[in-house]
C-alpha positions in Angstrom: -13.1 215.4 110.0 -12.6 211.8 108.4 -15.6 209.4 108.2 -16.9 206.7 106.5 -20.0 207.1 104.4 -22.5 205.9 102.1 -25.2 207.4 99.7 -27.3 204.2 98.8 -27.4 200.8 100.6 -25.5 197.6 98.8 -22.3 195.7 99.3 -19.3 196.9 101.6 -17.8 199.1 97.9 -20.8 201.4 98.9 -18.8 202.9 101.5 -16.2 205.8 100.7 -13.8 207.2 103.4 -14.5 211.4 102.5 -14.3 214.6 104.4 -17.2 216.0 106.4 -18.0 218.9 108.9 -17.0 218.6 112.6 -20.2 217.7 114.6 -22.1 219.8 116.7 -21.9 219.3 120.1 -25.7 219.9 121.4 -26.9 221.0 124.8 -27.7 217.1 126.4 -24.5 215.8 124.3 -20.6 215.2 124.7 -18.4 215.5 121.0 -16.1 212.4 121.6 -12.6 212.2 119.6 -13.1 208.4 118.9 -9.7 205.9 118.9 -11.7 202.4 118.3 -14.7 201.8 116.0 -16.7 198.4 116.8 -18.6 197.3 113.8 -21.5 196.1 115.0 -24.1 193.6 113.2 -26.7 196.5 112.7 -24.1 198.2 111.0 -23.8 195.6 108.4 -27.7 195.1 108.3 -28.1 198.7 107.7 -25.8 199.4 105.4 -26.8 196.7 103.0 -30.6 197.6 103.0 -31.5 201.0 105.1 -31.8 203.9 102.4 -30.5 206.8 104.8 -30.2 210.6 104.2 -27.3 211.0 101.7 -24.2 211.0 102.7 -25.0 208.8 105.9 -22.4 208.4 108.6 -22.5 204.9 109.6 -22.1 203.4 112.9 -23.7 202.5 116.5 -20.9 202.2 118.4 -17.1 203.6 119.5 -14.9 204.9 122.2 -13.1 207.7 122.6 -11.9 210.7 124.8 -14.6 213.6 125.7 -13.5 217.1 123.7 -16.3 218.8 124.3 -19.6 219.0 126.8 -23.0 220.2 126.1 -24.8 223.5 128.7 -26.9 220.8 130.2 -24.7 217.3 130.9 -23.8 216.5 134.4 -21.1 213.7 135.0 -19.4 213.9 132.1 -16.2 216.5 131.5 -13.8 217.3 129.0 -10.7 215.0 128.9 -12.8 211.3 129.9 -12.5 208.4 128.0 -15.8 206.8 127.3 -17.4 204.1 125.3 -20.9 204.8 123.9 -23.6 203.9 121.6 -25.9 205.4 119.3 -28.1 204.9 116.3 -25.6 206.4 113.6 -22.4 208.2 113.5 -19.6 206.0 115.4 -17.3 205.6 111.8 -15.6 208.9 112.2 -12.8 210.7 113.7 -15.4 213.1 115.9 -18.1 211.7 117.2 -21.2 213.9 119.1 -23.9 211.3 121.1 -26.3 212.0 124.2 -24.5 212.1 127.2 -26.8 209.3 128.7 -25.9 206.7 125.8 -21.9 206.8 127.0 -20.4 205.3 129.9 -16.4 205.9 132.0 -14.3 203.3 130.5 -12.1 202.0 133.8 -8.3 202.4 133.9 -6.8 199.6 132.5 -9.3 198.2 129.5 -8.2 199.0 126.2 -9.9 201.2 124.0 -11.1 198.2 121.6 -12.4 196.1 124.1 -14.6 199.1 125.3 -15.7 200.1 122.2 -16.9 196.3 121.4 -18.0 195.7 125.0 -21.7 197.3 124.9 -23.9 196.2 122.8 -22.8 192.7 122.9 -22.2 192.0 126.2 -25.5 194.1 127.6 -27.5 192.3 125.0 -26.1 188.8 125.9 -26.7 190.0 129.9 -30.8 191.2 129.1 -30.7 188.0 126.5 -29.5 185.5 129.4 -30.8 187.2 132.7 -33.5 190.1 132.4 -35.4 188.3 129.8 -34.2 184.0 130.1 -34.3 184.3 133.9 -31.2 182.0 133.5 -30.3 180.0 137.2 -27.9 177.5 138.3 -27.2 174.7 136.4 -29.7 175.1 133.8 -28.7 174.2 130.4 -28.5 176.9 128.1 -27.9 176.3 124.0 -26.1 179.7 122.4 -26.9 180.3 118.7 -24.1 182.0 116.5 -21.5 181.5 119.2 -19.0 183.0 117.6 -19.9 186.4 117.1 -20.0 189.2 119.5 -23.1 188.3 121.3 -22.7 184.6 121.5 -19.1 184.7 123.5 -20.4 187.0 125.5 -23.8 184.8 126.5 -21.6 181.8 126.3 -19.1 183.6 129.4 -22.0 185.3 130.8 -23.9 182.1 131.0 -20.9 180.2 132.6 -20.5 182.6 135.4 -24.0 182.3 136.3 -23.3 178.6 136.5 -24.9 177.2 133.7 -24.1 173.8 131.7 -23.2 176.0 128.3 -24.0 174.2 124.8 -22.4 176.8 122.0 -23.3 176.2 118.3 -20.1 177.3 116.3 -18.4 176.0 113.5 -14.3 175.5 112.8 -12.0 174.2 115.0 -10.4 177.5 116.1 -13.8 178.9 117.5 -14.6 175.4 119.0 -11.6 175.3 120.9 -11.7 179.4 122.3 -15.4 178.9 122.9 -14.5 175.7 125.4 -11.8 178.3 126.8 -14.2 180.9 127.3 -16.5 178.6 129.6 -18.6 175.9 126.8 -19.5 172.4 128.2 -19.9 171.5 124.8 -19.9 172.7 121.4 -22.2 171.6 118.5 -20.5 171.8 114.9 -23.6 173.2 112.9 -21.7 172.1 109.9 -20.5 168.3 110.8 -24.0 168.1 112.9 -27.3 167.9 113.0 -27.8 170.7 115.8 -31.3 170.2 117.0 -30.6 166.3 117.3 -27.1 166.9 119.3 -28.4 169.5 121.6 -31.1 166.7 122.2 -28.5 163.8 123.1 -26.6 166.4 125.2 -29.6 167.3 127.3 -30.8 163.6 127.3 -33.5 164.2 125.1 -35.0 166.4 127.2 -33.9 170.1 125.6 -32.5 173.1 126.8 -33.9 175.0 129.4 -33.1 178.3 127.7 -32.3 179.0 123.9 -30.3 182.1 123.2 -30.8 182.9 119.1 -29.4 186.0 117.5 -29.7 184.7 114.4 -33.0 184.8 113.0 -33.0 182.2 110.3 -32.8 179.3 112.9 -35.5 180.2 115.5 -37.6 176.8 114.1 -34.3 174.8 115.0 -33.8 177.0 118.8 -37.5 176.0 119.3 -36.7 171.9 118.5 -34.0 172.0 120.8 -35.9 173.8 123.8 -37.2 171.5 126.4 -41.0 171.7 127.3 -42.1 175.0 129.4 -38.3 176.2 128.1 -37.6 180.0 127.6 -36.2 181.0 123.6 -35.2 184.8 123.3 -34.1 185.8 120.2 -32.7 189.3 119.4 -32.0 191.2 115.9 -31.6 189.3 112.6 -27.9 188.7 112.0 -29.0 185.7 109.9 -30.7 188.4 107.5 -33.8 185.6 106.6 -37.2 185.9 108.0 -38.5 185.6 111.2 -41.6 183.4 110.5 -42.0 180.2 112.7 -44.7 178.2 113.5 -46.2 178.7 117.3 -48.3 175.3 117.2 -45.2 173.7 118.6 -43.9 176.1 121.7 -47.8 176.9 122.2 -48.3 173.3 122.7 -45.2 173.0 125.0 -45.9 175.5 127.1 -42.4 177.4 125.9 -42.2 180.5 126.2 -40.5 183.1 123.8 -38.9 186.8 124.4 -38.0 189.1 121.4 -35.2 191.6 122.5 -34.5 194.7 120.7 -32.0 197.0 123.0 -31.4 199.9 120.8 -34.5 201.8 122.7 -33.4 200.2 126.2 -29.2 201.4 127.0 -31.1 204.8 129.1 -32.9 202.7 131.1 -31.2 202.8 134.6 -30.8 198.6 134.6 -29.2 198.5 131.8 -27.1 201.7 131.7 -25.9 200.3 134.7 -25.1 197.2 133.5 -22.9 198.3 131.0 -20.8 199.9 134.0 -20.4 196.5 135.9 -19.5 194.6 132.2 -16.9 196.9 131.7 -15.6 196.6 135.3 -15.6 193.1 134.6 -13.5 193.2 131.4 -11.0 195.4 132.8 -10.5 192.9 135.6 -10.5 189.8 133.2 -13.6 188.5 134.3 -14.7 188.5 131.0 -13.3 188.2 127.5 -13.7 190.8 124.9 -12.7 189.0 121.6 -11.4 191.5 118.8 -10.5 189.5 115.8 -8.8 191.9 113.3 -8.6 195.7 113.8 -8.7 198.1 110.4 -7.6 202.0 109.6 -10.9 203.9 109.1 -9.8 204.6 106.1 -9.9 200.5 104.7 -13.7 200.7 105.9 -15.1 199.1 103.0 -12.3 196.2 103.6 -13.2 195.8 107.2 -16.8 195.6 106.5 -16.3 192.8 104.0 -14.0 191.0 106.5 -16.8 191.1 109.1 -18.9 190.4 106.6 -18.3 187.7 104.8 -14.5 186.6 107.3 -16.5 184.6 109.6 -14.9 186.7 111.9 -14.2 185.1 115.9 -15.4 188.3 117.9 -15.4 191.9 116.4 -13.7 193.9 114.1 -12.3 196.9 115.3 -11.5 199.9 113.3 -9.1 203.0 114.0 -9.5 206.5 112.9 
């Protein structure tokens, strides 16, 4: 088979587009012939700095049609399409994952949209309502809104009925963000953010902060009201993580870290997935796919999601 590959982390030209051996299809797996690729932000993160065993396949997540079954999977059978996620091996033509870490994709969504739909949509849904404890008309600010996770907290959020405050900048992802359900949207680059989100909320703050950035969990924390909730979840931002607790300790805020690569088996959230994709299939929800890429341009598509400023995910086809 085709995949993409890379010996030693570094810039998008690390990645070469080579032969490899078909996977093996274990007992407690399903070998998936994948059509869409979603490059994911761990993908990037990973690739730039995780020395791996050489050649490393890279990639969390795809979708695809089952080929194969392992002795012991139940549910699952030769000839399903399926979207699915796991910790390395999605850029390829054949991919082999647990059985538990895939899920039916419903007639009528498009192989893209599932392949981008879990990770992003299941972490904005554990971001928002498992961890935030989002209600009614609460006011929720959405870091990033632009990228997968953010359009999908900023739609999730909506439909739970919250007062939406997206931080995004350009005009293009200003105006789709207000489509996609955004009261308001802060342009980090023409504003201050912290002192906007503040004269939106009346200088009171947000009731919940959603930050998959990193780098800007001080400003998340200025723009939370007192005895608000901040959950922040991976590192897109690439910076450090350091912030000082004097301030939410002395407002009584509380903060949730979120890390859902060890969480998509849990029942809740396999079952999640299932209802998100349900949802996109019956436009309930938006699955933005900015640009889609042959497998073969990998290191192309990398740098566009890299360094594009991409509005939603880029989508690669074996």
């Amino acid at each position: 088979m085709k995949a993409a590959v890379y010996a030693n982390p570094g810039p998008p030209s690390v990645l070469t587009y080579v032969d490899m051996p078909d996977p093996v299809c274990g007992p407690d797996q399903v070998l998936i012939a994948v059509e869409a690729i979603s490059i994911e932000g761990g993908d990037l993160i990973n690739r730039r700095a995780a020395a791996q065993a050489s050649p490393w396949i890279v990639g969390y997540a795809a979708a695809g049609t089952i080929v194969a079954i392992g002795d012991n999977v139940s549910g699952r059978a030769v000839g399903q399409r399926v979207t699915a996620f796991d910790m390395q091996g999605s850029h390829a033509e054949l991919w082999s994952v647990p059985a538990s870490r895939t899920w039916r994709v419903p007639d009528g969504l498009g192989m893209a949209e599932a392949a981008a739909l879990p990770i992003s949509f299941s972490t904005a849904h554990h971001c928002l309502i498992t961890k935030g404890g989002l209600r009614q008309a609460e006011t929720v600010v959405v870091q990033a809104a632009a990228g997968g996770v953010g359009l999908a907290a900023v739609q999730i959020a909506h439909a739970a009925g919250a007062r939406v405050i997206a931080i995004a900048g350009g005009r293009e992802r200003q105006a789709r963000l207000m489509e996609l359900g955004a009261s308001h949207v802060i342009d980090r680059v023409q504003k201050d953010v912290v002192d906007e989100a503040l004269r939106l909320t009346g200088g009171k703050g947000a009731d919940l902060v959603i930050d998959p950035v990193g780098s800007t969990l001080q400003a998340s924390l200025s723009a939370l009201a007192p005895e608000g909730r901040l959950v922040f979840v991976g590192n897109a931002g690439g910076g450090g993580l350091a912030v000082d607790l004097w301030q939410p300790m002395q407002n009584n805020q509380t903060l949730h870290g979120v890390f859902m690569g060890t969480l998509f088996e849990r029942p809740d959230v396999s079952g999640t997935v299932d209802a998100l994709l349900e949802a996109a299939r019956d436009k309930r929800l938006a699955v933005v796919i900015d640009r889609t890429f042959p497998l073969s341009d990998v290191a192309e598509a990398h740098d566009h999601a890299e360094t594009a400023k991409p509005l939603g995910r880029v989508v690669m086809i074996p």
